[in-house]
C-alpha positions in Angstrom: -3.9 -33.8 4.2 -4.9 -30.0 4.0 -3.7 -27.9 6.6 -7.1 -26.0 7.9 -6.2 -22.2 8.7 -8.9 -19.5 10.2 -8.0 -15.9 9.7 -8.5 -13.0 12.1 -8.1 -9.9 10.2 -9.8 -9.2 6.7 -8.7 -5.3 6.3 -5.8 -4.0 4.4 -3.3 -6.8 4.9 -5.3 -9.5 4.1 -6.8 -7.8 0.7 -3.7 -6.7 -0.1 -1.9 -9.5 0.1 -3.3 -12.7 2.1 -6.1 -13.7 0.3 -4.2 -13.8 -3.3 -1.4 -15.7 -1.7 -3.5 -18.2 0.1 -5.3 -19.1 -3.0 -2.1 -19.6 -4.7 -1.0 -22.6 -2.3 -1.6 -26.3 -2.3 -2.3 -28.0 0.4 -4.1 -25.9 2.6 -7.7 -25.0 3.1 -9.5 -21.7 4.5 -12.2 -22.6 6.8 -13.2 -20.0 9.0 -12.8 -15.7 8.5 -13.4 -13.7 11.3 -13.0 -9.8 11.8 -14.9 -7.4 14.3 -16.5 -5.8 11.6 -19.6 -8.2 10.1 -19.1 -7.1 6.6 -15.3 -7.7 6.7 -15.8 -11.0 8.1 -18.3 -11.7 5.5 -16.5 -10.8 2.4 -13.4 -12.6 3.5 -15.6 -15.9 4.1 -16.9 -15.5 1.0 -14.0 -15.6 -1.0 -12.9 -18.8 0.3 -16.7 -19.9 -0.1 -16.4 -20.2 4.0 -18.0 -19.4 7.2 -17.4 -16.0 9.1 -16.8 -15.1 12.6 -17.0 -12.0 14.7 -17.2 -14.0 18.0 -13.1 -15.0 18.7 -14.0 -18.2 21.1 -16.5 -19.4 18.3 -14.2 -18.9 16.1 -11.0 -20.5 18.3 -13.7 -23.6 18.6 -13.7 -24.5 14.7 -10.4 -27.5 14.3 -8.2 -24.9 12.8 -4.2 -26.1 12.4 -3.1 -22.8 11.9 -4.8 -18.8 12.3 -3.1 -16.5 10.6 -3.5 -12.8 12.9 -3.5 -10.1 10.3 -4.8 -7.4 12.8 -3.6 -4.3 13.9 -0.6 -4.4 16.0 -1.9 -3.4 19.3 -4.0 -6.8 19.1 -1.5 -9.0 17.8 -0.2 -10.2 21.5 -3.8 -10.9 22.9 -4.9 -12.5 19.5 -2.1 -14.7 19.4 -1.7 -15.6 23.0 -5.1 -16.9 22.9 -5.1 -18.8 19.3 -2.1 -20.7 21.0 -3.8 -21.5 24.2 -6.5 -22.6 22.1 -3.9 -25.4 20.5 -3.6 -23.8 17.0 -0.2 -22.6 15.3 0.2 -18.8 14.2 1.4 -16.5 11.9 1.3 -13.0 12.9 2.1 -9.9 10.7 4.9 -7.8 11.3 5.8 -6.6 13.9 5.7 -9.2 16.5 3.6 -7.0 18.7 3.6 -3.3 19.7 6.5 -3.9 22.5 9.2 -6.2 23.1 7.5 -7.4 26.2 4.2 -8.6 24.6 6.4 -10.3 22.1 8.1 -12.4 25.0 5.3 -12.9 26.4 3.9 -14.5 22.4 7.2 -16.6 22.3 7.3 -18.2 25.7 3.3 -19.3 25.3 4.3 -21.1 21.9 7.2 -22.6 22.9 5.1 -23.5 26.4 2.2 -25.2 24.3 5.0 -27.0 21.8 3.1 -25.0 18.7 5.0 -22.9 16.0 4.5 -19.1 15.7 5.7 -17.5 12.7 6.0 -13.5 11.8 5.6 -12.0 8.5 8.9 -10.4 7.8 8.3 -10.8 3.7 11.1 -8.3 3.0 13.3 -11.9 3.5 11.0 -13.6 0.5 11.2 -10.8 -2.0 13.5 -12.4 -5.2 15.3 -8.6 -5.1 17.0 -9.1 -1.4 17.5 -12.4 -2.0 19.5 -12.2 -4.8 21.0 -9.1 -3.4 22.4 -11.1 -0.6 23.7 -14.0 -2.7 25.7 -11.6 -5.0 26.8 -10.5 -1.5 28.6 -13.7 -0.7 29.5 -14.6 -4.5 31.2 -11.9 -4.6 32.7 -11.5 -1.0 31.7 -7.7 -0.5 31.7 -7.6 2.7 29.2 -5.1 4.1 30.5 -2.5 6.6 27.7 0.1 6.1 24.1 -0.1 4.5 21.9 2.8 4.3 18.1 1.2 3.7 15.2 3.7 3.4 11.6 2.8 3.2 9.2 5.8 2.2 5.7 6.4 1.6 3.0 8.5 1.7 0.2 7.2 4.8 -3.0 7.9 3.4 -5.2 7.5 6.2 -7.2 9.7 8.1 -5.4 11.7 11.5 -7.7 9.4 13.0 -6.9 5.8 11.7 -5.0 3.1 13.8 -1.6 3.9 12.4 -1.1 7.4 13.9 -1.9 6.4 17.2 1.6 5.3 18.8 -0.2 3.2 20.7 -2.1 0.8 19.0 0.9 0.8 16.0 4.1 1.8 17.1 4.0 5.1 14.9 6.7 4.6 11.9 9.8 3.8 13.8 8.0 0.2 14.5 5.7 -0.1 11.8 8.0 0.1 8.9 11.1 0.5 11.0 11.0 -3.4 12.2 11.3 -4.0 8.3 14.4 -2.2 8.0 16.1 -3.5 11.0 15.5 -6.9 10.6 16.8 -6.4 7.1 20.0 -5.1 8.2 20.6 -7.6 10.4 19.7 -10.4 8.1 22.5 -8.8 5.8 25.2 -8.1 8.0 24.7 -11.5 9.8 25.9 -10.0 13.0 23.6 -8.4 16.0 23.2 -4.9 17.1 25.4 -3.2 19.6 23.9 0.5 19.7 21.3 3.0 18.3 21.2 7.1 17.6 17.7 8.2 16.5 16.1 11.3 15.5 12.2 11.6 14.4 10.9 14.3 13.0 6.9 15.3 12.7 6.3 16.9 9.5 2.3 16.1 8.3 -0.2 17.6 10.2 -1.7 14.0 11.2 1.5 13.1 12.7 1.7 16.5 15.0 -1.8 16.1 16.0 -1.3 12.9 17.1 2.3 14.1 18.3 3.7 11.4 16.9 6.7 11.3 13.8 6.0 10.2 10.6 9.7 10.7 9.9 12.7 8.6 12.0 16.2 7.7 11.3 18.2 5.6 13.1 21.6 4.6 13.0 22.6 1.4 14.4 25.6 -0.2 15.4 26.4 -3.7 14.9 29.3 -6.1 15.8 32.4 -6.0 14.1 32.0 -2.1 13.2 29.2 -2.6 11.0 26.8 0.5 10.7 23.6 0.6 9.2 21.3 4.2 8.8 17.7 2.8 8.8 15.5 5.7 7.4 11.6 5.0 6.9 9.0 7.8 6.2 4.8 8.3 5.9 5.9 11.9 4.9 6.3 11.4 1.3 4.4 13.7 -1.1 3.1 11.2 -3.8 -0.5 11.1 -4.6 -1.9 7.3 -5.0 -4.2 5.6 -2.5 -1.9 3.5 -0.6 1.0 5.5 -1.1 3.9 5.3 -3.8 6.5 3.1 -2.1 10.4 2.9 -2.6 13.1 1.5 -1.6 16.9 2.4 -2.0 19.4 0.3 -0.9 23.3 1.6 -0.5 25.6 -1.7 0.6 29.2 -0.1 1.1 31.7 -3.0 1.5 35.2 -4.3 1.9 35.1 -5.6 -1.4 32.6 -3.5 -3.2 29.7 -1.5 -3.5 25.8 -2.3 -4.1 22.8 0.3 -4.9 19.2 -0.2 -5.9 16.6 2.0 -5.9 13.6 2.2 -8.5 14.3 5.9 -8.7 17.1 5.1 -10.5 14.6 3.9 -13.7 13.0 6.2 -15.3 10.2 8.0 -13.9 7.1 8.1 -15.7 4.7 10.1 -14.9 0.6 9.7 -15.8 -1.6 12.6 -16.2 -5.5 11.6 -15.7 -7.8 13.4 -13.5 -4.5 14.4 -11.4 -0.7 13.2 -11.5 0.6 10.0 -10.2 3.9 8.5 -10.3 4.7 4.7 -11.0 4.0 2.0 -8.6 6.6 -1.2 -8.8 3.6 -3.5 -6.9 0.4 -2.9 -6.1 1.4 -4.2 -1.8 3.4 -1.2 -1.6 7.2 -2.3 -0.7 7.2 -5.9 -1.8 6.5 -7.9 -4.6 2.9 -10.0 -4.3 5.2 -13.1 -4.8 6.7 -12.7 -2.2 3.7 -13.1 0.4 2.9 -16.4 -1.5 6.6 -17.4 -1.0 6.3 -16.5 2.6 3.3 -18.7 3.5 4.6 -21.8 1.5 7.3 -21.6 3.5 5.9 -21.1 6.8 3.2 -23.8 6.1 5.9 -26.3 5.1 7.7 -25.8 8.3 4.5 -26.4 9.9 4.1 -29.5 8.5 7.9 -30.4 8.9 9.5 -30.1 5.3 11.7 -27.0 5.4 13.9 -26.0 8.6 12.4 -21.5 9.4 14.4 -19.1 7.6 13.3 -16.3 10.3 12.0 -16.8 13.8 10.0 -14.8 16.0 13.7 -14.3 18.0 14.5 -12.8 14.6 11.3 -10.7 14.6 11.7 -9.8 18.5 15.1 -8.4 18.1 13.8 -6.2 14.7 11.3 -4.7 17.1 14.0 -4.5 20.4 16.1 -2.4 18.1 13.3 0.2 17.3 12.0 0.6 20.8 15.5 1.4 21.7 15.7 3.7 18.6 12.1 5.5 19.9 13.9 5.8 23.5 17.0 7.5 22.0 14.8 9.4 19.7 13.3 11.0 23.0 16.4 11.1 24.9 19.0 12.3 22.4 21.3 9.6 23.2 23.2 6.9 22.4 21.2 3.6 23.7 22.9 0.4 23.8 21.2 -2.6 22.5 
């Protein structure tokens, strides 16, 4: 039988990414789209040939098994709080919620109402880290230090969601939960300590005094370091932003880099100058998202055992609001 699943959310995420994946999977069925804006809600419901929703009780009233919140974060605690209540599984996107407090507050209601809740950390379904991690172990490297940088270019408006601190985090949460949670999935051990430093460098960012710039380094057990650096400050001109990755694994036993910078860079001259882009979902593979779901939806139905939690995706986001504290402070914070 079809799992039934209602999404809230029909902006960048779920054109990006959602809807391709969802229509890649068997054994589920869209059956409701709603989104505050009419036209969203409208073009999402048509894709799935659907109804849509800009009322969230009418919407919570349809027999949905699962809703899949792909809001902005400030919403994700209320949305997913009351999709729970409402007796219906969720995934969220990433991160859990815009403080480690709404996030408890998301994990206690589904583990109260005996329902699964789920957060989209895809960096864990992308066939590049996951080979990545196996040559780890094949090859008994080790990790004692990983430098991971995320970087992009935010496109939007001063104005938009994302530069507001509080409604997204600002970059040390939005792309830095990514990062942490990647380090800690490598290292298999749990953070100890954080050093931060942000820097405000695009005029959107200072005039919503706010960094678009943050490093952290974080201490793990066992002597582990990891320098987590993620960026909307990057120069490159496409609409979503050129993303990259690089990835420096320093180990016992060895040594790992990737970056796509490493390939040659070609460069294409139309009406202006743009540089390659590895995927059109900025960072990750579109795979991946489709790889993500499956799994999530299986564990939903009680085939496959979760690869990540939402403890996993709390503690990404608990080392980032530590990393923004020291990043004010200029201290050492301790996890």
């Amino acid at each position: 039988m079809d799992l039934r699943v209602g999404i809230i959310g029909c902006g960048n995420i779920f054109n990006l990414a959602h809807r391709k994946a969802l229509k890649g999977i068997e054994g589920v069925k869209v059956i409701g789209c709603m989104d505050i804006d009419e036209a969203r809600a409208k073009e999402g419901a048509r894709e799935f040939r659907t109804k849509a929703f800009t009322n969230l009780d009418e919407f919570l009233d349809l027999d949905l098994d699962v809703v899949e919140v792909l809001t902005p974060t400030y919403t994700h605690s209320e949305l997913t709080i009351a999709a729970l209540k409402a007796g219906k599984h969720v995934i969220v996107e990433k991160p859990i919620a815009l403080t480690v407090e709404e996030g408890k507050k998301m994990i206690q209601t589904a583990e109260k109402e005996g329902l699964h809740l789920f957060v989209g950390h895809v960096r864990r379904f992308d066939l590049r880290w996951i080979q990545m991690k196996e040559v780890i172990k094949k090859r008994n490297i080790l990790p004692m230090h990983i430098r991971k940088a995320e970087v992009q270019n935010l496109p939007f408006p001063k104005d938009y969601w994302y530069w507001d601190e509080d409604r997204s985090g600002g970059v040390a949460v939005d792309l830095g939960v990514h990062v942490t949670d990647f380090l800690r999935w490598f290292f298999e051990a749990e953070p100890v300590s954080v050093y931060a430093v942000g820097k405000a460098i695009k005029e959107e960012a200072r005039a919503n005094e706010t960094f678009d710039h943050f490093t952290m380094i974080v201490e793990f057990e066992g002597g582990r370091t990891g320098i987590a650096e993620v960026s909307w400050a990057y120069p490159y001109p496409s609409r979503y932003g050129v993303f990259y990755h690089h990835v420096d694994i320093i180990g016992k036993n060895g040594r790992i880099r990737y970056t796509p910078l490493d390939t040659p860079v070609v460069g294409v001259a139309k009406a202006n100058f743009e540089m390659p882009r590895f995927s059109p979902l900025l960072s990750t593979f579109p795979d991946a998202f489709e790889r993500e779901l499956r799994h999530f939806f299986n564990c939903i139905k009680g085939r496959e055992e979760p690869i990540v939690t939402a403890e996993d995706a709390l503690i990404a986001l608990k080392i980032t609001e530590k990393a923004k504290e020291s990043a004010r402070t200029g201290e050492v914070i301790e996890i």
